[in-house]
N, C-alpha and C positions, 0 to 999 in steps of 0.2 A: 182499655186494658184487654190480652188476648184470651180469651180464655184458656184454661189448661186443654191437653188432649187427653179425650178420653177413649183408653186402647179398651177393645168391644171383640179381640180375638188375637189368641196367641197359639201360633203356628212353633211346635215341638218337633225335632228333633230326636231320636230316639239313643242309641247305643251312644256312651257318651255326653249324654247328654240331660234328658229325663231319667234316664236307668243311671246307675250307681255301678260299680265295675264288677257288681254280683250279677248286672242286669237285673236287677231287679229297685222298682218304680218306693224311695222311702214312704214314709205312712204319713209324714206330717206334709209331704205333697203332694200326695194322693188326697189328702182331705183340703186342704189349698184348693186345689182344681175341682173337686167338688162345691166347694163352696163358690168358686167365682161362675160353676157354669149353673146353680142357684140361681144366681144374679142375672139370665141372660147370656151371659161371655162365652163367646164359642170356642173350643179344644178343637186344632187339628193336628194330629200325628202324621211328621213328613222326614219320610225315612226310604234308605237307600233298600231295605228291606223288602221281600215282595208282600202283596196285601197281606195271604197268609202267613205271614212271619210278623206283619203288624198287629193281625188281629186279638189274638191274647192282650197285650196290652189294652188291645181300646173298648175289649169287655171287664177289664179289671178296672178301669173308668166309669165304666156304665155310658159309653156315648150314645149306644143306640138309644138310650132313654133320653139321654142331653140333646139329642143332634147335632152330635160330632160327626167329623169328617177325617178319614185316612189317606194319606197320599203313600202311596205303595213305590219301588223302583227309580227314588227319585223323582217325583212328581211322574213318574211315565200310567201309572191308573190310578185314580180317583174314587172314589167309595161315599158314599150317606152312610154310616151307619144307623139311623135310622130305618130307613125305606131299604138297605140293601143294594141300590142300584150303582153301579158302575155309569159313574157322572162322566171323566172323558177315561179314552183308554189309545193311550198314544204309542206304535208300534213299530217295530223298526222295520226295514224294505227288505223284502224277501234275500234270499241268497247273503245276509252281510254276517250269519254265522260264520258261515263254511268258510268267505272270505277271511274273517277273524282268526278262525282255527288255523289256517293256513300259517301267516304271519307268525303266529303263539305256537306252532307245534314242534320249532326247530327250539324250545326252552322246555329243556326236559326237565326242571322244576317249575314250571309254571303251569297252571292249573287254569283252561276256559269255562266259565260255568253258564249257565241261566238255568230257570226258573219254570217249572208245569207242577199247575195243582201246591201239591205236597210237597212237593222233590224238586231238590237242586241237583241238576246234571251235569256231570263233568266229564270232561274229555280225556280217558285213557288214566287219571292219577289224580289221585287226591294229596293233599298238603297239608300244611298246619291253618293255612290261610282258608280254607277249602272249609276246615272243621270249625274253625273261628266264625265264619258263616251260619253254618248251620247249627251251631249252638246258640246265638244269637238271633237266630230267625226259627229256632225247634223245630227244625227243618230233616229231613232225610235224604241221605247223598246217594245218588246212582251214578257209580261208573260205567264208562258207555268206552269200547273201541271203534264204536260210530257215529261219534257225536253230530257231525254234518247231517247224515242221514236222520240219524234219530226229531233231529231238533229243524228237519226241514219244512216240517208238516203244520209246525207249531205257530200261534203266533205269540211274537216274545217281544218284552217292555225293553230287554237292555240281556246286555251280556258282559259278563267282568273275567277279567284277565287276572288271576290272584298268585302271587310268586315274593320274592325277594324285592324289594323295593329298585335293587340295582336292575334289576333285570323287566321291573316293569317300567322303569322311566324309559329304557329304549325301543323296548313294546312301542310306549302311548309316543313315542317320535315317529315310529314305520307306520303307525298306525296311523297318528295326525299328515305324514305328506301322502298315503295312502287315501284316505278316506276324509280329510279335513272340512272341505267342501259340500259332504254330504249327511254328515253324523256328527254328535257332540261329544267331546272324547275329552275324558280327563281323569285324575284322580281321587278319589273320593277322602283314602288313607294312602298312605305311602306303598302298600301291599295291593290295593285294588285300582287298576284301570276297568273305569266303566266306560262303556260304550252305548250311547244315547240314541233314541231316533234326533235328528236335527232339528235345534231349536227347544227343548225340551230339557227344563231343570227344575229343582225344587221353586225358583222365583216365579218363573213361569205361570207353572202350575197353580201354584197359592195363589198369583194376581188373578186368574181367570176364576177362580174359584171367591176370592173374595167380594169380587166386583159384581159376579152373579148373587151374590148373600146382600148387596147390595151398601156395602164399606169401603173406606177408601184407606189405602196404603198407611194412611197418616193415624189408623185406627187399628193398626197392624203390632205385635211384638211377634217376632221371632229367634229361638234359640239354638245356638250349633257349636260345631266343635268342629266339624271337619272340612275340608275344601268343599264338598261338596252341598255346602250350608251356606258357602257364600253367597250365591244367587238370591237368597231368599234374605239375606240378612240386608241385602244391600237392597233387599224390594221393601222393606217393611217399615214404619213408622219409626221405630224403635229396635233396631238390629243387633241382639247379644251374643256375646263372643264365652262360653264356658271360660272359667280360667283354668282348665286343662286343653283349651282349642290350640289349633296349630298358630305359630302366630301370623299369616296369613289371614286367619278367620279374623286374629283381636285388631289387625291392621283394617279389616272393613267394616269391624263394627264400629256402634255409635256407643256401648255400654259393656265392659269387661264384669260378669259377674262372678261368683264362688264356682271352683269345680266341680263335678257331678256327684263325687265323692262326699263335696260339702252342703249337697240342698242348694246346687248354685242357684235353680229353677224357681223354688222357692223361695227364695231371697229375689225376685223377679217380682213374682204374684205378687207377695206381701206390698214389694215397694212399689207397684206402677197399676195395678188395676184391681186390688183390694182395698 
């Protein structure tokens, strides 16, 4: 007889996901996750989000006291909450801003951004996409009419192209025969084209991270909702597709849960590692 598997860590998802469409994390799963990281079970938060735009959440958890772990930018920096240290920090090749800017600046509703400290930088206009960002990361918006310059100095996880969905699926086309080769480019939402260092996505990140913690994939649950939760869903033991996810996501998961709306997350806990 095989034994059951027994999942030892679940990799979260944030906006859409663990948050509720107030953004904000319900109370009967906030004590859920309290109780399984009780138990051992380790919490990692793995969001398109920069670190700082995760961190609120992962002290409203109490990781640092659990030894949780944040994955920021789409797995592009890595976090202990615990110890504070920046475990890996994966960055894009010089010059592939201004490249970026270039292609995005003839979309005069479309908005370039990344990410220093505090502040989300945007190139010349801000949007509704732009704001939907930054209220979801409680973030503060600089507009800049020299983003190339400004953000040359920098070193930056990713940069995202935020506009109309029409207008960014032709984006992330110029972009993928432009740069396909040497950057991971895709959508995360309909409205955001991200732009990755190469090789580098939430699956990624969490394998190297798990493997270090010393687990294997099969000991894994991860939750998501947007494309850019694929990688990780389709790395993990147990791969959950929110029932508000796109259905791409519910196509690669192994386990369609409740919406975000509904304690999809919770109804997870309860059923697979409580």
């Amino acid at each position: 007889m095989v034994a059951a598997v027994s999942y030892e860590l679940i990799g979260l998802d944030l906006d859409g996901t663990l948050t509720d469409s107030n953004k904000e994390i319900s109370e009967n799963t906030r004590r859920a996750l309290f109780r399984l990281m009780e138990k051992g079970k380790k919490v990692v938060l793995v969001s398109g989000r920069s670190i700082y735009g995760v961190m609120p959440l992962a002290r409203e958890l109490k990781l640092d006291q659990y030894d949780g772990y944040v994955m920021g930018f789409n797995g592009g920096q890595v976090v202990s909450c615990r110890t504070g240290e920046v475990l890996h920090d994966y960055l894009l090749p010089g010059g592939v801003a201004e490249s970026v800017y270039k292609v995005t600046s003839s979309y005069q509703d479309v908005a370039l951004i990344t990410y220093h400290q505090d502040t989300i930088i945007t190139g010349r206009r801000t949007n509704q996409y732009v704001e939907l960002e930054a209220f979801g990361s409680r973030m503060a918006v600089r507009e800049t009419d020299h983003f190339a310059e400004e953000t040359a100095g920098l070193s930056l996880n990713k940069v995202v192209a935020c506009g109309d969905p029409v207008y960014i699926s032709e984006i992330m086309v110029k972009l993928k025969d432009k740069f396909g080769a040497s950057l991971n480019l895709f959508t995360s939402d309909p409205y955001f084209g991200e732009v990755m260092p190469k090789g580098i996505d939430k699956g990624y990140s969490l394998q190297m991270l798990v493997e270090s913690l010393g687990f294997t994939s099969n000991q894994v649950i991860c939750c998501g909702d947007s494309g850019n939760d694929i990688p990780m869903i389709r790395y993990a033991g147990l791969g959950v597709a929110m029932g508000n996810a796109l259905p791409e996501v519910k196509a690669a998961a192994d386990y369609v849960t409740l919406t975000n709306d509904e304690e999809g997350v919770l109804h997870v806990i309860e059923k697979y590692m409580l």
